[in-house]
C-alpha positions in Angstrom: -7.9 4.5 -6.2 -6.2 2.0 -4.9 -6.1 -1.5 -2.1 -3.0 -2.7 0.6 -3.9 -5.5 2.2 -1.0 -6.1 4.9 -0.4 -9.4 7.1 1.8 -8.1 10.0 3.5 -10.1 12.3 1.0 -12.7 11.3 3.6 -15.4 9.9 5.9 -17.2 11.6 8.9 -16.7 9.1 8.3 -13.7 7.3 6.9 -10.9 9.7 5.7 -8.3 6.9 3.5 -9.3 4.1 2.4 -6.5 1.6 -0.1 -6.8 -1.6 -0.4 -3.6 -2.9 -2.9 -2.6 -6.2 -2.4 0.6 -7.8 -5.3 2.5 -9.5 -4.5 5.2 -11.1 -4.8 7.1 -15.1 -3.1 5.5 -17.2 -2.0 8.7 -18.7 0.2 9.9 -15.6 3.8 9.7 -15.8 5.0 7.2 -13.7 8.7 5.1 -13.5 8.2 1.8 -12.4 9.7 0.0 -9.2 13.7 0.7 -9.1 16.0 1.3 -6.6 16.2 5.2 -6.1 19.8 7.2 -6.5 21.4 6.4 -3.6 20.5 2.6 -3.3 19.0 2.8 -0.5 15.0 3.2 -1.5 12.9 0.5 -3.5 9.7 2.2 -4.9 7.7 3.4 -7.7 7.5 7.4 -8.7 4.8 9.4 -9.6 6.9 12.0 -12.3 4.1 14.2 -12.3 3.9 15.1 -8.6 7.1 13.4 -7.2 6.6 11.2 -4.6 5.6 7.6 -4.8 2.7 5.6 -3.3 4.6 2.6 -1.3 8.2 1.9 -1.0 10.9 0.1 1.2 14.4 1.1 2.8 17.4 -0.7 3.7 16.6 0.6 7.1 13.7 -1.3 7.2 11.6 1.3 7.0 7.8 0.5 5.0 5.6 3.2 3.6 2.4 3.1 1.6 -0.4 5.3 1.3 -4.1 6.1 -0.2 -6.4 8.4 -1.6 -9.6 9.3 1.0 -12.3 8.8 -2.3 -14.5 12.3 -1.5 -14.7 14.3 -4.4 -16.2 16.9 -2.1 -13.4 17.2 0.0 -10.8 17.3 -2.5 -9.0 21.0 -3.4 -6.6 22.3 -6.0 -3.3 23.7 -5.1 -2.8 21.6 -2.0 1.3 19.6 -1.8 1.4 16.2 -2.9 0.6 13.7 -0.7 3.4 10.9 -2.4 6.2 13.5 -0.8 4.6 11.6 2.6 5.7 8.4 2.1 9.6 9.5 0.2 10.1 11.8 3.4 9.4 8.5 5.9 11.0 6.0 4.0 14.5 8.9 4.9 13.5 9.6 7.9 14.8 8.4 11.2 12.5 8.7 13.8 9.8 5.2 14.7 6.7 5.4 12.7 4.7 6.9 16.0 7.3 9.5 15.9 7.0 10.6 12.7 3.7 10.5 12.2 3.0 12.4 15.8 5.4 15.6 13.8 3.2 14.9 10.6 0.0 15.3 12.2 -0.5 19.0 12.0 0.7 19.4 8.6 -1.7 17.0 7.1 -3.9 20.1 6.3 -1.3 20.4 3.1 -2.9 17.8 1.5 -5.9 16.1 0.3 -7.6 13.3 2.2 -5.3 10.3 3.0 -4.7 7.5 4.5 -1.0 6.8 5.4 0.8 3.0 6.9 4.5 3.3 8.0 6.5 1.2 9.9 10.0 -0.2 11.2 11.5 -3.1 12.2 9.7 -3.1 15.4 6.2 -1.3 14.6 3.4 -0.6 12.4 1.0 2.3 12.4 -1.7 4.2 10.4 -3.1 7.7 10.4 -6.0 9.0 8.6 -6.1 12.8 8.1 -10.0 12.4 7.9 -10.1 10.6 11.2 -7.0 12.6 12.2 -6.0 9.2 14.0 -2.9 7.6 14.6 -3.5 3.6 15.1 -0.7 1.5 16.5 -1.2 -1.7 14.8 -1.3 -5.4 16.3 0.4 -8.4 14.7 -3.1 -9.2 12.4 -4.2 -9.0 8.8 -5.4 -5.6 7.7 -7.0 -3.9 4.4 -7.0 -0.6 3.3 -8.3 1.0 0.4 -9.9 4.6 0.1 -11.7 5.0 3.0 -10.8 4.3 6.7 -8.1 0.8 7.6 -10.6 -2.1 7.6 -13.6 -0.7 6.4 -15.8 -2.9 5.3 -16.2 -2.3 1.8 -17.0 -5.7 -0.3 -13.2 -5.3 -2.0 -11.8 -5.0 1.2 -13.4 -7.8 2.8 -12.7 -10.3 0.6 -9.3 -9.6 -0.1 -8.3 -9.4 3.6 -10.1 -13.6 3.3 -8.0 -14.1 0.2 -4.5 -12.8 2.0 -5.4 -15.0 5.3 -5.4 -17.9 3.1 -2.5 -17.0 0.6 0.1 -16.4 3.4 -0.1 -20.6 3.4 1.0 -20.8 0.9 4.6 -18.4 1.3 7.2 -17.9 0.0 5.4 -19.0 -3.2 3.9 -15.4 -4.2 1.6 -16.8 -6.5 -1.9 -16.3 -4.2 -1.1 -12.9 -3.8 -0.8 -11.8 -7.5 -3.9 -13.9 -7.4 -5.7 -11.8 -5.0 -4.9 -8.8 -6.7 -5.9 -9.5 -10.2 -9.4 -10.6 -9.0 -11.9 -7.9 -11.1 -15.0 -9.3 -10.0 -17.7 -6.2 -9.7 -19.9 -6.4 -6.1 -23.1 -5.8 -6.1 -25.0 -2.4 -5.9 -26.6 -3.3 -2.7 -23.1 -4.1 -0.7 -21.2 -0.5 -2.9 -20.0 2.0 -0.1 -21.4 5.8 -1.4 -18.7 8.0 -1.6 -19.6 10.9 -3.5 -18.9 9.0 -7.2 -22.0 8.0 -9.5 -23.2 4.4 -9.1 -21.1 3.6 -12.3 -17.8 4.3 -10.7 -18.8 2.8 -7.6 -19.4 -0.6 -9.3 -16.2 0.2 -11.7 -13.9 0.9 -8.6 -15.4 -1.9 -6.2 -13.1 -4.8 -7.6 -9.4 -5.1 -6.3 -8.6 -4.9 -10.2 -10.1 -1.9 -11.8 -10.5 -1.7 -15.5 -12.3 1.5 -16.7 -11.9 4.0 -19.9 -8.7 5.7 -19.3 -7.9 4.4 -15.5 -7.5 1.6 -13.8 -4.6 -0.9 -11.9 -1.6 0.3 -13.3 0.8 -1.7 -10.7 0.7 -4.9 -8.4 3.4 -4.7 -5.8 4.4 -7.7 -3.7 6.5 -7.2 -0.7 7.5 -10.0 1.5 10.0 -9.7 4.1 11.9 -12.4 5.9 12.6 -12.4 9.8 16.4 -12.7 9.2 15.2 -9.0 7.5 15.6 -9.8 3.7 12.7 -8.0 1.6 11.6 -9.7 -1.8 9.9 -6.6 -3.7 8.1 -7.8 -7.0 6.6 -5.5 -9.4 3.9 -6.4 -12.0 2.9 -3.2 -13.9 -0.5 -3.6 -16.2 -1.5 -1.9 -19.4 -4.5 0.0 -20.1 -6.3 -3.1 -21.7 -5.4 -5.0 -18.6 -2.8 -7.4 -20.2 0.3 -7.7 -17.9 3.0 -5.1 -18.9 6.6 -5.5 -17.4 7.4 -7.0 -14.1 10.4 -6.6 -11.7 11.6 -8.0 -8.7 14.2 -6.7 -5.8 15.9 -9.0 -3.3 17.5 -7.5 -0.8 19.6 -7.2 2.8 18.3 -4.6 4.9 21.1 -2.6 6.9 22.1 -4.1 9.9 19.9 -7.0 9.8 22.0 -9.8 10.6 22.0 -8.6 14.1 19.1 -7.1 14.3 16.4 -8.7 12.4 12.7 -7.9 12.9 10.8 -8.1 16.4 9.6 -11.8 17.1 6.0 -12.5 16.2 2.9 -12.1 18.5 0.0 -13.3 16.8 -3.2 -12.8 18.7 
């Protein structure tokens, strides 16, 4: 399973703030954060399925998605739900667009939960919910339920970004955020369908369990003159750090363009 908490518009100098945790088995075949043939895509890809779970374009365009946790509504054969976020991160329509001509395929896949956005816009859709939300500039969390529900992990993250976006461009409070594997308590666990055992494994933004667990921390930060920093820390099974990489890059047409001015509420 997996946690984005996302602060957009919510800074004065850098209008798109990503932290981004990974959960996944450890033995899936996965390539870590690289710039994709072309050289126009920064993300992560799932070799299994294809696909990848959050990525940037030098068009600006911002992608990132997540599981819906309901074992009960999950069903074999369906198309892979990472192809959602490589096809955005190509397209070019704006992220209501898109996700308007999306909507009523979503029956393809399993449950998910799906943020893309532009220089101009973010938005949300939930295939549960079959919702599209067109975000204001704010602080938002999303794990594997619906955007800002208040699970404990959610919660407290989305307290922990607030805070860390003080403390920009140092990066540090965010890998902070992230690595935090304290377990809530069974009184405050959401029930999703999981035993109690999962639910107190999976309700810390860091999960460590037998065979699965955070397998990547992604860090994307990017600047009003439209520069994005994209910094990788990938995690072993035993939860020591494994490689890291970082991106620094212009986005197309930025100097004259940039990214809307912010409107905090």
């Amino acid at each position: 399973m997996c946690l984005i908490l996302v602060a957009w518009q919510a800074h004065p100098e850098f209008p798109l703030v990503v932290a981004a945790n990974r959960d996944e088995f450890f033995k899936r075949p996965t390539a870590v954060a690289s710039f994709w043939p072309g050289g126009n895509i920064v993300a992560g890809r799932d070799l299994q399925a294809g696909g990848t779970w959050m990525g940037i374009s030098r068009s600006g365009h911002f992608a990132a998605l997540t599981n819906y946790r309901d074992p009960a509504m999950h069903r074999d054969g369906r198309d892979s739900r990472g192809q959602l976020v490589a096809d955005f991160l190509t397209a070019d329509k704006t992220p209501l667009a898109w996700l308007e001509k999306q909507r009523p395929l979503a029956a393809r896949y399993n449950p998910f939960n799906l943020l893309v956005g532009d220089r101009r816009s973010l938005a949300c859709y939930s295939s549960v919910s079959d919702e599209i939300q067109s975000l204001e500039p704010g602080v938002y969390g999303l794990s594997n339920h619906l955007l800002d529900s208040p699970w404990p992990k959610v919660e407290s993250a989305k307290s922990s970004l607030a805070r860390a976006l003080a403390a920009l461009p140092d990066d540090g409070p965010l890998f902070d955020l992230l690595r935090d594997d304290s377990i809530h308590p069974d009184d405050t666990l959401p029930r999703t369908g999981v035993s109690i055992q999962w639910e107190r494994l999976l309700s810390s933004a860091f999960v460590k369990a037998p065979g699965y667990g955070t397998r990547s921390s992604t860090i994307v930060i990017v600047s009003r003159g439209g520069t994005p920093i994209v910094d990788e820390q990938t995690w072993l099974e035993d939860g020591r750090a494994g490689g890291r990489s970082r991106f620094r890059f212009s986005l197309s047409g930025a100097d004259s363009s940039g990214y809307a001015e912010c409107q905090p509420r």
